[in-house]
N, C-alpha and C positions, 0 to 999 in steps of 0.2 A: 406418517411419522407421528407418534405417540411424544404430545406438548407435556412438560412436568408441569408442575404448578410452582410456585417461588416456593412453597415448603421444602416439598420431594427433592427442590434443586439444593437448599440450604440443606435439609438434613443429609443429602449425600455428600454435598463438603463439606459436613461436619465427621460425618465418617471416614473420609479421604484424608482431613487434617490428623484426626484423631489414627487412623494406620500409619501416617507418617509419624507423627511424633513418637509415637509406641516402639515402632522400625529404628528411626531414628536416635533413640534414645538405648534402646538395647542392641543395637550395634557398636556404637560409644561402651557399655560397658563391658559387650564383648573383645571388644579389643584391649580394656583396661585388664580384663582378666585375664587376658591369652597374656599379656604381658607379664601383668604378675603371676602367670603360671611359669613362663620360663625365666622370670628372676628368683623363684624359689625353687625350680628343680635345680636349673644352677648351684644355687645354696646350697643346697640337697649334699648334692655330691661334693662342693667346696669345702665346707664347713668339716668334717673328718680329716684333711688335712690340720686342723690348727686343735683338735682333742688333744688333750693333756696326758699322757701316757700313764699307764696305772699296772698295777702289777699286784701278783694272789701266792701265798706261801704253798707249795705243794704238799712239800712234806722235807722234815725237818729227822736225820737218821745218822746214826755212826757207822764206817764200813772197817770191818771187823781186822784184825793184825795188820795194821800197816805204821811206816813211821813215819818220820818228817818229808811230809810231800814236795816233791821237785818239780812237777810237773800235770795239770791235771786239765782236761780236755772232756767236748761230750760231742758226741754223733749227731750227725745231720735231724734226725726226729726226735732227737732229746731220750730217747729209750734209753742209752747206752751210755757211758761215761768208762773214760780211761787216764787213773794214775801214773807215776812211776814217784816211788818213794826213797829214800837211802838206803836203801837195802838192798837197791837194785830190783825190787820188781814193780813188774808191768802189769799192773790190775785190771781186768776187766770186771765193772757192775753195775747193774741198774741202777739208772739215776734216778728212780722213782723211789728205790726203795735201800738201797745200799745193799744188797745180795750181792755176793760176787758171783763170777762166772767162772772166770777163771783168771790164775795167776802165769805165772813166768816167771821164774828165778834166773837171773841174771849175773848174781853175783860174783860167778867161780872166777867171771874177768878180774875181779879185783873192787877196791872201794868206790864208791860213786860220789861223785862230789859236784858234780852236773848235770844238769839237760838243757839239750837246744831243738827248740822245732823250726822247722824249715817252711814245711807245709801242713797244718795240719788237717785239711780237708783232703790231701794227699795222704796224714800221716805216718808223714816224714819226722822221725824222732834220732837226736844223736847223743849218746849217753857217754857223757865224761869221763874218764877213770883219774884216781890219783896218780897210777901210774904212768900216766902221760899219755895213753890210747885212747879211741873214741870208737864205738860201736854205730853204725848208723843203721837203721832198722824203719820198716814199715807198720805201724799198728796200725790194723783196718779191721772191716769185718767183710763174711763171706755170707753175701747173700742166697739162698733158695727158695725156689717154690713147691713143694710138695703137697698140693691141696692147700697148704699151711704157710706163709713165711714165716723162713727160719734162718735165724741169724747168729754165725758163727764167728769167735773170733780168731783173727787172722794175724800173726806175727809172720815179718818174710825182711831177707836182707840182701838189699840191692847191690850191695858193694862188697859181700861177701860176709862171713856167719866170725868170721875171726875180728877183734877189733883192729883199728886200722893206728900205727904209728906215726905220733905228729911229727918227732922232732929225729934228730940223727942220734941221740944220745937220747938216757933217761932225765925225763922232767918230771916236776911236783906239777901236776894240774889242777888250777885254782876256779878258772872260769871260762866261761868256752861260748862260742856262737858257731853255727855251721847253717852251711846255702846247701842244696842243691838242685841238679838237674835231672834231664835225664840221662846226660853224657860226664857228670861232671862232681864233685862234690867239694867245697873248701870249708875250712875250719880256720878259725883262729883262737889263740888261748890263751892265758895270761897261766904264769909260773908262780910258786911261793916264793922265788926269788926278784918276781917282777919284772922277768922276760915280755913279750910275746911271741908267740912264735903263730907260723900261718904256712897251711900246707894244703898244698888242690890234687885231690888225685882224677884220672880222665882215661876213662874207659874205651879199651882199645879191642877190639873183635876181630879174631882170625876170618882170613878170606875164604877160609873152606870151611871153618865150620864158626856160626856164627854165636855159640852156646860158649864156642870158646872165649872167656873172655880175660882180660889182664888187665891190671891197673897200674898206672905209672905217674908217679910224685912227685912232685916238685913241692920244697920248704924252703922256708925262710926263716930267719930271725931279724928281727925289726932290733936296731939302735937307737937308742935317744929316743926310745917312747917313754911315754910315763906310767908310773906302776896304777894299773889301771883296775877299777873294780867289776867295770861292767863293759864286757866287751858286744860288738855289733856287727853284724855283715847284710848288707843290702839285698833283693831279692837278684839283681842282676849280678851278684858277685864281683860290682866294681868299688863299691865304695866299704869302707874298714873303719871304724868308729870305736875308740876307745875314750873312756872318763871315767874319772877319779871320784871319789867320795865329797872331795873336798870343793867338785865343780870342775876339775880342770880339763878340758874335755880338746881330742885331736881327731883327725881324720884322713885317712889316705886312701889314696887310686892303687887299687891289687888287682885290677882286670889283666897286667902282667905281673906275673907270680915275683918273676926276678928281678923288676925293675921296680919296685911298691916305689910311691912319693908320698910324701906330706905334703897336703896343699893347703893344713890350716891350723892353728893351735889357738883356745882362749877359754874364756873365763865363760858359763853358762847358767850359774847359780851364783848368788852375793856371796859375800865374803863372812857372813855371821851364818850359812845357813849351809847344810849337808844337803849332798845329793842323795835322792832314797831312791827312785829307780826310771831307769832311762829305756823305754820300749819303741817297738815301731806300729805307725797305726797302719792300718791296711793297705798294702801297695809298696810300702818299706821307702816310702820318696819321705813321709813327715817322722820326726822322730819326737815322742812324750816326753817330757821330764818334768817328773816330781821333786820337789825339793822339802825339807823339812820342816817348814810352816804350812805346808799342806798345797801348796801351788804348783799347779799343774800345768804346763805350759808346750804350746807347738811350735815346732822348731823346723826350718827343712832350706835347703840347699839353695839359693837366690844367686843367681848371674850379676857379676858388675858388668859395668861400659868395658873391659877388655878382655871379657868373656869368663875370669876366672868366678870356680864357686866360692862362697860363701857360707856357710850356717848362719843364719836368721830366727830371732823370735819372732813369731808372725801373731799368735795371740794367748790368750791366759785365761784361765779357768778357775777362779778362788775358792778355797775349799775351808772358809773360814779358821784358816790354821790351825785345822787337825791334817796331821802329817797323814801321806796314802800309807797304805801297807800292802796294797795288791792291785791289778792293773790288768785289764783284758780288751783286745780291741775285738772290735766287730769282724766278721770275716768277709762280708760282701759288702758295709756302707760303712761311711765316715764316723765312725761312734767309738765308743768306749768305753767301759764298768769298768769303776774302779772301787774298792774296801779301804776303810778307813781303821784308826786306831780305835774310836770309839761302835766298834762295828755295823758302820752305815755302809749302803753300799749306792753308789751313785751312775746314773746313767747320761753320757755327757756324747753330745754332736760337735765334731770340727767345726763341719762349714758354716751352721748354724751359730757358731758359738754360743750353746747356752748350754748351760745345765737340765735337763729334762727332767728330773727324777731322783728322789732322795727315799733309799726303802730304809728304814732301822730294821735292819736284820738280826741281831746279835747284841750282845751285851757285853762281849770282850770282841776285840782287836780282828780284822779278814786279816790272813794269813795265805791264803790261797782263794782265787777266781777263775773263772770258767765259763766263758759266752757260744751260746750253741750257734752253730753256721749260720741260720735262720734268726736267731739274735731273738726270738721269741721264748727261750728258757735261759737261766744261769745257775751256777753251781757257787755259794760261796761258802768256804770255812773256817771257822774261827778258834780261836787260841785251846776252846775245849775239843779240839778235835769234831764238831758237830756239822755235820752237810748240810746243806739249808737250800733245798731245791726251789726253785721259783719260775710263777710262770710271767712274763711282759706282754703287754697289745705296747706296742711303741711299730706303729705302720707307719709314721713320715717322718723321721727325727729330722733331716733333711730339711724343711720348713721351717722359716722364722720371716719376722719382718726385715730383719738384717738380710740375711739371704737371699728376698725376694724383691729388694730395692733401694738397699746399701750397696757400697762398692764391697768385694770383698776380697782376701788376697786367698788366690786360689795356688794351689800346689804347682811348681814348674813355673810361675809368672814373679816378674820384680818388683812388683807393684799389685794394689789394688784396684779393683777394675770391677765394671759390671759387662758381664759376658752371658750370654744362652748358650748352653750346649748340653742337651739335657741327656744323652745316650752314647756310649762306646761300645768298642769289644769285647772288655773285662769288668769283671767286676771292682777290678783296680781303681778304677775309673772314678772323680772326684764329679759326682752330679753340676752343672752350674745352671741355675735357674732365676738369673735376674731377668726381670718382668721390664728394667729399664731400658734394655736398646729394641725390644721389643715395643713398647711403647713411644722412644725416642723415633723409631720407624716409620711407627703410623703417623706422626704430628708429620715429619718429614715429606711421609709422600702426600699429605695431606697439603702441606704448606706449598712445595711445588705445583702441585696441581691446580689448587686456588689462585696462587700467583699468575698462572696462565688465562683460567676459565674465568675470575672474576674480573677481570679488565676488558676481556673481552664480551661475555654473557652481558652486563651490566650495561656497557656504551651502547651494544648492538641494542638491548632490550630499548634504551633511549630513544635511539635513532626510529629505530622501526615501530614503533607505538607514537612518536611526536612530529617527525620530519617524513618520515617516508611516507608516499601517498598509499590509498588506499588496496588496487589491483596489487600492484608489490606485496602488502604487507600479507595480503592474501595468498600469494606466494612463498613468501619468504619463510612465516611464522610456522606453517605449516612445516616446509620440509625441514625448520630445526627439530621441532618436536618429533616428527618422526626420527632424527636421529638417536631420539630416545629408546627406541624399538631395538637398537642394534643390539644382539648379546656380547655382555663383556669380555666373555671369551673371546668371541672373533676380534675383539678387539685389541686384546693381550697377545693374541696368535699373532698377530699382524705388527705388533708394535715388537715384540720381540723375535720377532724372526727377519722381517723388511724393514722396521723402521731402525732401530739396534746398529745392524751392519751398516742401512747406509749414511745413519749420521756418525758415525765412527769414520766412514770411509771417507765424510768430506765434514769433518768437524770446525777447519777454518770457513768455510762456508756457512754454517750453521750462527755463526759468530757475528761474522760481518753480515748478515742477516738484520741483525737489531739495527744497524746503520744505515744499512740499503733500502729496508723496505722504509723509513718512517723517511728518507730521502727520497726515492721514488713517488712516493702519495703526495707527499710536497710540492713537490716540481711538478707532478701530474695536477692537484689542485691547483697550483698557482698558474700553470699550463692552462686550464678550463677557465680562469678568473679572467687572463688577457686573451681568450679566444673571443674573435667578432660575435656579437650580439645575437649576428643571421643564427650563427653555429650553436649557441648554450640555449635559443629559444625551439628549435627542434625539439630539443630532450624535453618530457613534460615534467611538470614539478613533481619530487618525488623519485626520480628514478635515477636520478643522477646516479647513486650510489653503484647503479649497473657497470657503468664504463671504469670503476676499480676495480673489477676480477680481472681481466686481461693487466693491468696494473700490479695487481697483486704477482701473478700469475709469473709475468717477468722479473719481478724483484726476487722472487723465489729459487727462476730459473738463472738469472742473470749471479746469483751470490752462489748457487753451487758451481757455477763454470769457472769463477774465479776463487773458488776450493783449493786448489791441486796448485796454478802459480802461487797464493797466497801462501800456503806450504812448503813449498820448497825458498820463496824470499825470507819468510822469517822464522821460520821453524824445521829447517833443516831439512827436508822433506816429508818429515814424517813428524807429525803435533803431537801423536800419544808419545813418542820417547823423550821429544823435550819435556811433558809434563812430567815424563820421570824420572828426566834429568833433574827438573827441579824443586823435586819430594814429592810431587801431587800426582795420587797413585788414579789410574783411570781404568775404568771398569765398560765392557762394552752397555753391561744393563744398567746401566743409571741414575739420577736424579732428572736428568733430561729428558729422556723415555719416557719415564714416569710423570712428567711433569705433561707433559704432551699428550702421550695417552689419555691418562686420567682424567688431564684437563678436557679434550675432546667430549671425555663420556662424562664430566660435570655441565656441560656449559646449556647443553641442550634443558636440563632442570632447574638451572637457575635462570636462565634466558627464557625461559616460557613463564613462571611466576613473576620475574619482575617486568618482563612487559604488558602483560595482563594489570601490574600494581602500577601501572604508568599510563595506561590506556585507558585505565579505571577515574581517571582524577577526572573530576565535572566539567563539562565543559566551561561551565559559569566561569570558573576560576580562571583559565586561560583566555578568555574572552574578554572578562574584566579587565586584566592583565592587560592585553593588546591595546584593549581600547582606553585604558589609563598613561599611554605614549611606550612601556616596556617593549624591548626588542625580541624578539621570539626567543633567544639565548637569553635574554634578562628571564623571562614568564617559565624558565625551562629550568635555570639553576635556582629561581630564588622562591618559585611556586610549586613547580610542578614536582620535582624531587624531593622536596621537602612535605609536601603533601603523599609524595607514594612513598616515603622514605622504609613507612613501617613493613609494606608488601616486600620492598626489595631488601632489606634486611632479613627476613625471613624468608628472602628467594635464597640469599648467601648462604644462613647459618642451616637452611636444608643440605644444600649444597656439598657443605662444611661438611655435615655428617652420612651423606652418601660417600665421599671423599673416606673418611675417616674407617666405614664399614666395608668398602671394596676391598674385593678378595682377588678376581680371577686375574684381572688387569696386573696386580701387586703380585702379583703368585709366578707371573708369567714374564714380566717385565721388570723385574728390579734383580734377579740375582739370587734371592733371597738370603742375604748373607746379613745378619745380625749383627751389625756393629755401631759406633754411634760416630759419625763425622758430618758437618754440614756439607762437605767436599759434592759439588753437582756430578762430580764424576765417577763418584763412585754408589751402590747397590742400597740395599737397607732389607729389610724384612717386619713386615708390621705383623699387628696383633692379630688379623683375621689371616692374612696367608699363613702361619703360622698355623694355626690349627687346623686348616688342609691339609698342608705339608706332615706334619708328626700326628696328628690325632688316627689314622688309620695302622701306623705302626707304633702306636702305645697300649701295652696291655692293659686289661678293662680294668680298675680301682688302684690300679698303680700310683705313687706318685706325680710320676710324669703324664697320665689321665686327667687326673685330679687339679695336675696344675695348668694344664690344658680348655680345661672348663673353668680355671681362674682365670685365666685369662678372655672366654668369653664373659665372663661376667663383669672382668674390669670393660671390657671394649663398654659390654652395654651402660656403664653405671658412668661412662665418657661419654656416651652420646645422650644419654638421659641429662646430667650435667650441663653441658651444651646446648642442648635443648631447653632447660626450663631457665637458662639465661637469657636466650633468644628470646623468646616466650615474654618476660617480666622487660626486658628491655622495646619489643617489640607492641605492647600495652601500652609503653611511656610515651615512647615517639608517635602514639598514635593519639594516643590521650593531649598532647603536645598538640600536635599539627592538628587536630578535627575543625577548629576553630576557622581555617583558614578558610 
């Protein structure tokens, strides 16, 4: 064997140092990098949620004979756009350019004095006459493909080509609202004598032949309403909404035709200010109302404590007191353009409550507006008869800081509340995406968990690093750590599926638990204290702790068997119905599962860190200790923990934040139900199960995408948080104790 010389030896550990540090050191900023590469892809995609909406004039055109518009709409791609003016006709023409396509004269029915849409992505149009009739008709278009798509427009009438009669006698028809289905149509209308009258016809199909079809009517005339200027009918044909100029605003139940009620009369606008126009926003639950300082306010139907409705203002819109002139909701989100006197045209979010967007379109008064399905074009025009096409990027109106971590009061609820539920069936549907019981979640199953693993990770870390002898801890130490190896999955699988039912199944068991075991170790210690001397010098020092599994073991086994009598003496036999006797709602998945599980799968990583930070302390110091008369208990609280203080503080706040980022455990074992109560018996949903659960059924740059990767980014921007607290705190207590 070839002897180096002390050079060759030194220069190869000089090269061996210098490869470590090299490694060492570019390892460190590889991991800094990977980090900030996924706080900024994060970003990335986060950050277009919160862009400022902006909008481009397309083109500015007048479409050729027509007169005071009643009604004016545009087609799903923005191609296409369709009037109906007082003249009774039906224009079809490009909304890019104001060409028409074609008209429809309408008129031979008689004067027009209204229009009501029903559906317009359906469109569903009913056209009012003065003499008391109502046309209800289809404008769509007909699409083909010939090489070419080509697009035709489509007039078709569902309810029959003759207009339909409101009342049993002739009436002055003043103003009209109409629903329909597809079985069903109703109308209501105010009179020039300040009737209303309301009538549902319901389509009836012969048994042989199904083409055959006949309508049959039923009308009413409402009493004691008020002479109303703007009348309303909800999409479900149950609720009837009438109000006055003056504010005075009513509403009744007509889901029977014969039996209408009033269930509400009042005041809706001050007493110095006019009502200028009262719509529905999407879904027909909230209803708008402008008033004549230009406030714009949502309003919509609130349950009391005896179940009856209400109209409520829920919140307000300021439009610096220029009165609206025209009003368009969105067709698929919570929004809504509205035109002003001074010809501004404004783009405003419900849930969001804020204003997004102020274009100066015009230079006199909107008169008429127009939001295309897609809500990415609008149509407005003003006093000179001038079209004013425009295009919007407005992709998340939906987002604000309010919406994402204020309470907010959402549609259908008495109250404001922070709720998740970021998807339905319809478009109807009121998005709610507070980021609060989602994060209220993750603290929660965090906090359980910790409550569990760090009472016990921490003693045990004590014991087995300070008292327990040496073969033990060679034992011992290891197979917690291996517990670390387990996948969380099988841990979730197991907790929610075995552990779930059978702590449900013996819950008073689970209970008396807290009493029996810390009574059993007791009695068993103090049992081993007065055992003869022959019998406690057997055991070598150190191992005592062995003869508490069989201990444990019984306490365990002994408090489930007295489960079932415990149950039937004070809880009637069964503990989940007294809890719901007594309002505490109980859920089989969790705070307790959770707390147990999770706790499991923390204890093994803070239990290997702080007994290593306990093991670690110099012997010197404990030595000292003994030999300066302190009791091993004295050398243990007032030395040794206080010297490993800074290791096992950084064994927890790891802990803390494994705790914090667990997915599969929380995914599998809570329920995953998003709500906020400390209640141990009931579920939660945090921030990382959460985007397991929805991120594979959200579509890619969606909203609900987007807020989806907000939410990993709040997770990471909590655990970085926590982390550089630990961190500065765990520096102190070290810079502290070094001395000792």
């Amino acid at each position: 064997m070839v002897q180096l010389s002390a050079d060759a030896r030194q220069t190869r550990r000089s090269r061996k140092d210098l490869f470590a540090r090299y490694g060492i050191t570019m390892g460190g900023i590889g991991i800094i990098v990977a980090i900030l590469t996924i706080f900024f892809y994060l970003a990335y995609v986060v950050i277009p949620l919160f862009e400022t909406p902006h909008s481009s004039r397309v083109a500015t055109y007048a479409v050729d004979d027509i007169g005071e518009i009643l009604f004016l709409g545009i087609d799903e791609q923005s191609e296409y756009a369709t009037l109906v003016d007082d003249r009774a006709q039906l224009v079809y023409f490009r909304a890019g350019n104001g060409d028409v396509i074609q008209r429809t004269d309408l008129s031979h029915h008689g004067e027009l004095v209204a229009v009501s849409v029903s559906n317009f992505e359906r469109g569903l149009i009913a056209l009012g006459y003065a003499n008391g009739k109502a046309l209800v008709l289809r404008a769509g278009f007909k699409v083909t493909y010939t090489g070419t798509r080509q697009i035709k427009p489509l007039v078709e009438y569902p309810f029959g080509e003759q207009p339909l009669a409101i009342g049993d006698s002739d009436i002055v028809l003043k103003n009209m609202a109409m629903r329909s289905d597809s079985e069903s149509v109703t109308i209501a209308v105010t009179t020039a004598e300040g009737q209303v009258e309301v009538a549902q016809w319901v389509k009836e199909s012969s048994f042989l032949d199904m083409d055959d079809v006949t309508l049959t009517r039923s009308n009413v005339t409402l009493s004691g309403a008020i002479k109303a200027d703007h009348v309303l009918i909800d999409p479900s044909q149950r609720h009837l909404y009438l109000a006055a100029s003056d504010g005075n605003f009513e509403q009744y139940l007509i889901n029977d035709i014969q039996s209408i009620e009033r269930i509400e009369r009042k005041k809706i606008v001050g007493d110095d200010t006019q009502l200028q126009l009262i719509q529905f926003l999407i879904g027909g639950t909230s209803l708008m109302v402008g008033d004549s300082r230009g406030n714009l306010s949502q309003w919509f139907n609130v349950r009391g404590e005896n179940g009856e409705e209400s109209l409520q203002q829920v919140r307000s819109f300021g439009h610096n007191g220029v009165s609206l002139t025209a009003y368009a909701s969105e067709l698929r989100r919570k929004g809504m353009v509205t035109g002003d006197r001074l010809g501004n045209v404004s783009i405003l979010h419900s849930t969001a409550e804020r204003e997004l967007l102020t274009i100066p379109v015009s230079q006199s008064a909107i008169t008429n507006i127009a939001n295309a399905p897609r809500s990415d074009t609008f149509i407005a025009v003003d006093e000179e008869e001038q079209f004013h096409f425009y295009h919007v990027t407005n992709e998340h109106p939906e987002i604000s800081f309010s919406s994402l971590w204020s309470e907010v009061h959402y549609e259908g609820f008495s109250e404001p509340d922070y709720i998740w539920q970021s998807s339905a069936a319809n478009n109807d549907f009121e998005p709610k995406m507070s980021l609060v019981p989602l994060a209220f979640g993750t603290f929660k199953a965090a906090f359980y968990a910790m409550l569990v693993a760090v009472p016990l990770s921490i003693l045990g870390a004590i014991y087995t690093a300070y008292f327990m002898s040496a073969p033990m801890r060679k034992l011992v130490k290891p197979t917690i750590e291996i517990m670390e190896a387990l996948p969380t999955v099988i841990i979730g699988f197991l907790a929610g599926l075995w552990l779930a039912p059978e702590i449900e199944l013996h819950l008073p068991g689970v209970f008396s638990l807290l009493i029996v075991m810390p009574l059993t170790i007791f009695a068993a210690s103090y049992g081993w204290w007065r055992a003869p001397s022959a019998w406690r010098q057997r055991i070598p020092d150190g191992w005592e702790a062995a003869l508490l599994i069989p201990v444990v073991v019984f306490a365990i086994w002994f408090s489930m068997a007295i489960s079932m009598p415990l149950e039937r003496l004070f809880f009637g036999g069964d503990m989940r119905l007294w809890l719901n006797s007594i309002g505490v709602d109980f859920d089989q998945r969790n705070s307790i599962i959770i707390g147990l599980a999770m706790g499991f799968a923390v204890i093994p990583t803070i239990f290997s860190i702080a007994e290593d930070a306990v093991f670690s302390v110099p012997k010197h110091l404990t030595f000292g200790s003994l030999a300066l008369g302190a009791t091993p208990w004295q050398t243990m609280i007032r030395v040794v923990i206080l010297t490993a203080s800074p290791g096992i503080f950084s064994a927890v706040m790891i802990g803390l934040g494994r705790a914090v980022g667990e997915t599969m455990i929380v995914l599998m074992a809570t329920g995953n139900t998003p709500i906020m109560d400390f209640n141990i018996f009931e579920g939660m949903r945090t921030l990382a199960a959460n985007i397991a659960v929805e991120m594979p059924e959200s579509e890619v740059n969606s909203t609900h995408y987007r807020v989806l990767f907000l939410t990993a980014l709040v997770l990471l921007m909590f655990t970085f948080f926590f982390n550089t607290i630990a961190e500065i705190i765990r520096h102190r207590l070290r810079k502290k104790y070094s001395s000792l």
